[in-house]
C-alpha positions as CSV (number, residue, x, y, z in Angstrom):
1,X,6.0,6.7,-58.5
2,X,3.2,8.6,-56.9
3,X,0.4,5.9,-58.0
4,X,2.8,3.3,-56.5
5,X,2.8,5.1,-53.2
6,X,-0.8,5.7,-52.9
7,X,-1.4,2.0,-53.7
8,X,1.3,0.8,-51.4
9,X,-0.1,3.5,-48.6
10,X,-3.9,2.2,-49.3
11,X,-2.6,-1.3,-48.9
12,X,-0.8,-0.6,-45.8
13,X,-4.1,1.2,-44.0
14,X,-6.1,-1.3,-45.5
15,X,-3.9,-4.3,-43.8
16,X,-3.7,-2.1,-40.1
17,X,-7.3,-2.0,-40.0
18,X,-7.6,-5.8,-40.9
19,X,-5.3,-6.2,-38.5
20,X,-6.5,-4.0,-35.4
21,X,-10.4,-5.1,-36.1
22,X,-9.5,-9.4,-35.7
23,X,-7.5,-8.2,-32.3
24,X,-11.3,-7.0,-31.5
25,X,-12.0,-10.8,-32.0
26,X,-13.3,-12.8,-28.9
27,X,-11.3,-16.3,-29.1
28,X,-12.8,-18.9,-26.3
29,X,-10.3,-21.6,-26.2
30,X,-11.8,-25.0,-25.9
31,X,-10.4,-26.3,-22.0
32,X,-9.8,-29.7,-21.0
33,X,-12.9,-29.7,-18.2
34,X,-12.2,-32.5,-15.4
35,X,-14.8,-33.9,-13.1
36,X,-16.1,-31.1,-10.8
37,X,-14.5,-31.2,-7.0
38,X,-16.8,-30.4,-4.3
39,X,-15.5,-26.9,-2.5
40,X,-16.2,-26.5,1.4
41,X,-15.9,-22.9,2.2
42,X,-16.2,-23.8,5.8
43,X,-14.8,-20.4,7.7
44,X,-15.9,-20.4,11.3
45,X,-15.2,-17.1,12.6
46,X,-15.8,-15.1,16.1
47,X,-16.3,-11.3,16.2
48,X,-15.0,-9.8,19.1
49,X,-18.2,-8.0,20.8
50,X,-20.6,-10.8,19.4
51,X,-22.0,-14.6,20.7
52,X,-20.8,-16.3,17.6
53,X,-23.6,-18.3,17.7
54,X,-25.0,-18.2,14.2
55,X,-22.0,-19.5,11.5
56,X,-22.5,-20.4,7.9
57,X,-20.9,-23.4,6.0
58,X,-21.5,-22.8,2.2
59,X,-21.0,-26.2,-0.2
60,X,-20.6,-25.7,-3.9
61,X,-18.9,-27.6,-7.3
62,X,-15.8,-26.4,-9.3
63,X,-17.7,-24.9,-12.8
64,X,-15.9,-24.9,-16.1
65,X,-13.7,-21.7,-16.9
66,X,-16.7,-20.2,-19.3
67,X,-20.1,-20.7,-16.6
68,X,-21.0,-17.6,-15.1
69,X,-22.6,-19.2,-11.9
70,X,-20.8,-21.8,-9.3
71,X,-23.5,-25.1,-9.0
72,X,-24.5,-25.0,-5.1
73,X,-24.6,-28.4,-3.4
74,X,-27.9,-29.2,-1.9
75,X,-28.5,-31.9,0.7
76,X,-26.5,-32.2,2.0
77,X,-25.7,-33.0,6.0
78,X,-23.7,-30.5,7.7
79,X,-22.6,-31.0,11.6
80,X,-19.6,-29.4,13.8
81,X,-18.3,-31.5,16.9
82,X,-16.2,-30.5,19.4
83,X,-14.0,-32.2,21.9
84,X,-16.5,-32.3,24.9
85,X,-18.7,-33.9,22.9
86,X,-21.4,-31.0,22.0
87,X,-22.9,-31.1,18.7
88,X,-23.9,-28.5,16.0
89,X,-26.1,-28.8,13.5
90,X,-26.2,-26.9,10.3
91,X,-29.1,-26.9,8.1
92,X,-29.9,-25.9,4.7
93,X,-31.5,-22.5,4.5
94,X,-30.4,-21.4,0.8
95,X,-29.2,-24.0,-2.1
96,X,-25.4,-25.0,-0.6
97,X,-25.9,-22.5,2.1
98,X,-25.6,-24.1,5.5
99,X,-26.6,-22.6,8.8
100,X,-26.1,-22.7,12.5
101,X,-28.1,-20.8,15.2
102,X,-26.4,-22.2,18.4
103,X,-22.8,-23.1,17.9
104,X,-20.8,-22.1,21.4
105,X,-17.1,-20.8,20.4
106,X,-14.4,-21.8,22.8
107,X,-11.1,-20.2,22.5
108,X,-8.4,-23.3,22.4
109,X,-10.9,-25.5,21.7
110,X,-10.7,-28.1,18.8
111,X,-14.0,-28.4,16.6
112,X,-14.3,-31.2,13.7
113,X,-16.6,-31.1,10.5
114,X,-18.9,-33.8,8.9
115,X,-20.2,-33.2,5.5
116,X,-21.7,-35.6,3.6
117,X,-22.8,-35.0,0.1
118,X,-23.4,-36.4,-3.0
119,X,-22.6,-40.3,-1.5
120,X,-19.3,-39.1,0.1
121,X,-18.1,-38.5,3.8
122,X,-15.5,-35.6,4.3
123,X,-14.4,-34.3,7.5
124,X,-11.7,-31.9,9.3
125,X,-10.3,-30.6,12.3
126,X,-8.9,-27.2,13.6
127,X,-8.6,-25.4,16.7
128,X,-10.1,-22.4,17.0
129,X,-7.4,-19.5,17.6
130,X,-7.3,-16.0,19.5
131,X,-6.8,-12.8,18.0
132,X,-5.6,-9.4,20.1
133,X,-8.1,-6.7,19.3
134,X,-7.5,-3.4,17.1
135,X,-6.3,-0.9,19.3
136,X,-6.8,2.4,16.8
137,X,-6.8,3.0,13.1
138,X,-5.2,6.1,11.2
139,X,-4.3,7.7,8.2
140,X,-2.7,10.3,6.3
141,X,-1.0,10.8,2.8
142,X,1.5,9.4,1.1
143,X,3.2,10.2,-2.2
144,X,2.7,8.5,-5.2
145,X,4.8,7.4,-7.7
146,X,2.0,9.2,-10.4
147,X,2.6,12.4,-8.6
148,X,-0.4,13.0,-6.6
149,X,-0.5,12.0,-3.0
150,X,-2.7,8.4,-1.9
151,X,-4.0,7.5,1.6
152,X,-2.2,5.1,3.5
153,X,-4.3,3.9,6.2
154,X,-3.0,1.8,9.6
155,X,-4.4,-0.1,12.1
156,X,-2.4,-1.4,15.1
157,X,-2.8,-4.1,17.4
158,X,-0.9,-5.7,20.5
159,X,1.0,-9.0,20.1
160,X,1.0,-11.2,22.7
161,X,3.9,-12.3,24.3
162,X,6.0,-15.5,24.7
163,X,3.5,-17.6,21.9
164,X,3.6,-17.8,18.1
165,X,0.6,-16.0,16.5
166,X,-0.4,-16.0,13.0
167,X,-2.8,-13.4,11.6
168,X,-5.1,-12.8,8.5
169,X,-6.3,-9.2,7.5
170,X,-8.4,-8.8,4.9
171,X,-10.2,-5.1,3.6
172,X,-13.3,-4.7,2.0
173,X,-15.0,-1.4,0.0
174,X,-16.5,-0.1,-2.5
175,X,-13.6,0.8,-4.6
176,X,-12.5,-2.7,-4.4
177,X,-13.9,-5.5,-6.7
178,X,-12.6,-8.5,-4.0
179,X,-10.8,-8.5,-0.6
180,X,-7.3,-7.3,-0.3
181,X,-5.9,-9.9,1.7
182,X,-2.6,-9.8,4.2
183,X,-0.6,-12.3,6.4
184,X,1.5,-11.6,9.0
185,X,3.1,-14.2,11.6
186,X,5.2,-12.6,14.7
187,X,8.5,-14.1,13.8
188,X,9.9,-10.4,14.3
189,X,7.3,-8.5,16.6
190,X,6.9,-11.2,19.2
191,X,5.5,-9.1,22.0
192,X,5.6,-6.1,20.1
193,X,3.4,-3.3,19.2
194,X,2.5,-4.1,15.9
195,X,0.9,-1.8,13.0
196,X,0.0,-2.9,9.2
197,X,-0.6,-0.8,6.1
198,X,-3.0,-0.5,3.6
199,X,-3.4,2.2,0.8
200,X,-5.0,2.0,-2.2
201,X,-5.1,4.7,-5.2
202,X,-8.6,4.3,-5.8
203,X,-9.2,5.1,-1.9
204,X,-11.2,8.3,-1.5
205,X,-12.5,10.4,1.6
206,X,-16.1,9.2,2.1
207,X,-15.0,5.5,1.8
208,X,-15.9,3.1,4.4
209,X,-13.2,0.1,5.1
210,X,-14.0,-2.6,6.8
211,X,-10.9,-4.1,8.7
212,X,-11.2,-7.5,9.5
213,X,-8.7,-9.0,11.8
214,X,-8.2,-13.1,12.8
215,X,-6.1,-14.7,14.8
216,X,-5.2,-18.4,12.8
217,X,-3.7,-21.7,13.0
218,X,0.1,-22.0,11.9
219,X,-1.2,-24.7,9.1
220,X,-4.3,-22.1,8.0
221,X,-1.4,-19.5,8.0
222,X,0.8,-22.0,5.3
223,X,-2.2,-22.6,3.2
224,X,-3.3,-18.8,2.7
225,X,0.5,-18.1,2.0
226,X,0.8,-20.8,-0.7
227,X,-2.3,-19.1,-2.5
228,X,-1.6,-15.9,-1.7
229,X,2.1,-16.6,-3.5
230,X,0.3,-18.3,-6.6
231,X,-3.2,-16.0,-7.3
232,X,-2.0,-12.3,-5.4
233,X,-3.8,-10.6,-3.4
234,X,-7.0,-12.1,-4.3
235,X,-7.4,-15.4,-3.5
236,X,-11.1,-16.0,-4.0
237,X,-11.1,-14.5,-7.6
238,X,-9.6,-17.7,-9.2
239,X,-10.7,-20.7,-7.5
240,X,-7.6,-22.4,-6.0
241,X,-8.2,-25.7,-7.5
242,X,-4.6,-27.5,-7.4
243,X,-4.0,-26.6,-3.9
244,X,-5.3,-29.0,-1.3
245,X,-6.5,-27.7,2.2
246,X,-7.4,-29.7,5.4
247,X,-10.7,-31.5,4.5
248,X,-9.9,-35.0,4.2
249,X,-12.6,-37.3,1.8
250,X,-13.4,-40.4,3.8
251,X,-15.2,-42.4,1.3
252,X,-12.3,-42.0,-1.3
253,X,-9.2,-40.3,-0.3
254,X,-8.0,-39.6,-4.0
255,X,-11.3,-37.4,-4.3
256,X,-10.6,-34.4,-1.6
257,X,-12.6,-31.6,-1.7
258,X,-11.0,-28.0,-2.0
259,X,-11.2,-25.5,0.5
260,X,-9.8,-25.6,4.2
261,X,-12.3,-25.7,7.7
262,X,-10.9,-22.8,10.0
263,X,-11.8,-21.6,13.4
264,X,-10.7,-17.5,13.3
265,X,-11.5,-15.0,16.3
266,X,-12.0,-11.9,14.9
267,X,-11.9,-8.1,15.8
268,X,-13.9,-6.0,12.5
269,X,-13.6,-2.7,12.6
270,X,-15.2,-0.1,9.8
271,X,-13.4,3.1,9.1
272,X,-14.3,6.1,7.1
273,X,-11.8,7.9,5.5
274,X,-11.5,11.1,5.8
């Protein structure tokens, strides 16, 4: 009975170890890859304090699930038009990196993009929308449902009165590997004093945040929320590929690229916590 036992315990090791070392196994499951969509990342945005001037437009392809590097999209032509007729070039400094030196913001105003690439036209419009600016940022501790007290940090702001106003936060730092990102619209606080919340467990004293706050378009406002709802709180860390933004293809409408062409005024503030 003893032999049996030590055979039937041997056996029984011998099958967990078999079994913990092929969960150790890398498995790369062969993916269905369709033809690559061309993504705009076409974010115009005014910092409050600064001429807005110089903007970037960056143009890339969808890569398959395995690459480790996105495929930039070189020359291509790049150009911004706005409704009195002015006209902004952007020009390729970096592969699929696109730059302007002289674009004039105008709050109110409505701006449309040209691309062409790759024997397509695609183009969008979008108004370029206020923001209120950050009136003061604080903190102090919270507790934690591990015990320990975390930092809750909160910036507040002024909402303006008698208009509907859609916002986009996002927080960058060191202990984060990609932007938090927040909505908010002023269903509830038109007019209001208004004050958002961040906190993080990994936030430490010594940690520099960096707050930045835009005013955006209603439609901007539904897009973010749809991929907000379907990737969390970090949109850019899966690329959002079945959800279609603003930028229309005008060679073949079936072929639209991804991404969405927004004009944001912004107020960026840094804090360090303490």
């Amino acid at each position: 009975m003893r032999i049996l036992n030590k055979k039937l315990i041997t056996l029984l090791s011998l099958f967990c170890i078999l079994l913990f070392s092929s969960c150790e196994d890398v498995v790369n499951l062969d993916l269905e890859t369709a033809e690559a969509k061309i993504v705009i990342d076409a974010e115009l945005m005014w910092k409050k304090g600064t001429s807005g001037n110089e903007q970037v437009i960056k143009i890339s392809k969808m890569a398959p699930y395995y690459n480790n590097s996105v495929p930039k999209v070189s020359g291509a032509q790049v150009r911004v038009e706005n409704t009195d007729g002015d006209v902004f070039i952007f020009n390729e400094t970096t592969p699929g990196q696109y730059v302007c030196t002289d674009f004039v913001p105008v709050i109110n105003m409505t701006y449309t993009l040209f691309v062409t690439a790759e024997g397509q036209t695609f183009t969008a419009a979008e108004k370029l929308t206020s923001v209120t600016p950050i009136d003061k940022v604080d903190q102090k501790n919270i507790p934690d449902f591990g015990g320990e007290d975390i930092i809750e940090m909160t910036f507040y702001y002024k909402d303006p009165a008698d208009e509907k106003n859609y916002y986009l936060t996002d927080y960058k730092s060191e202990f984060l590997l990609y932007p938090e990102y927040v909505l908010l619209d002023d269903e509830l606080f038109n007019g209001n004093d208004i004050s958002t919340r961040f906190s993080d467990e990994d936030m430490k004293p010594g940690n520099t945040v960096e707050i930045t706050h835009r005013g955006i378009s209603k439609s901007f406002y539904n897009y973010m929320k749809l991929i907000l709802e379907v990737y969390g709180g970090s949109p850019f860390s899966v690329p959002p590929g079945n959800i279609r933004g603003n930028i229309v293809n005008t060679t073949n409408s079936a072929d639209f690229a991804l991404g969405y062409f927004r004009l944001c005024e912004a107020d960026q503030v840094s804090y360090l916590v303490k």
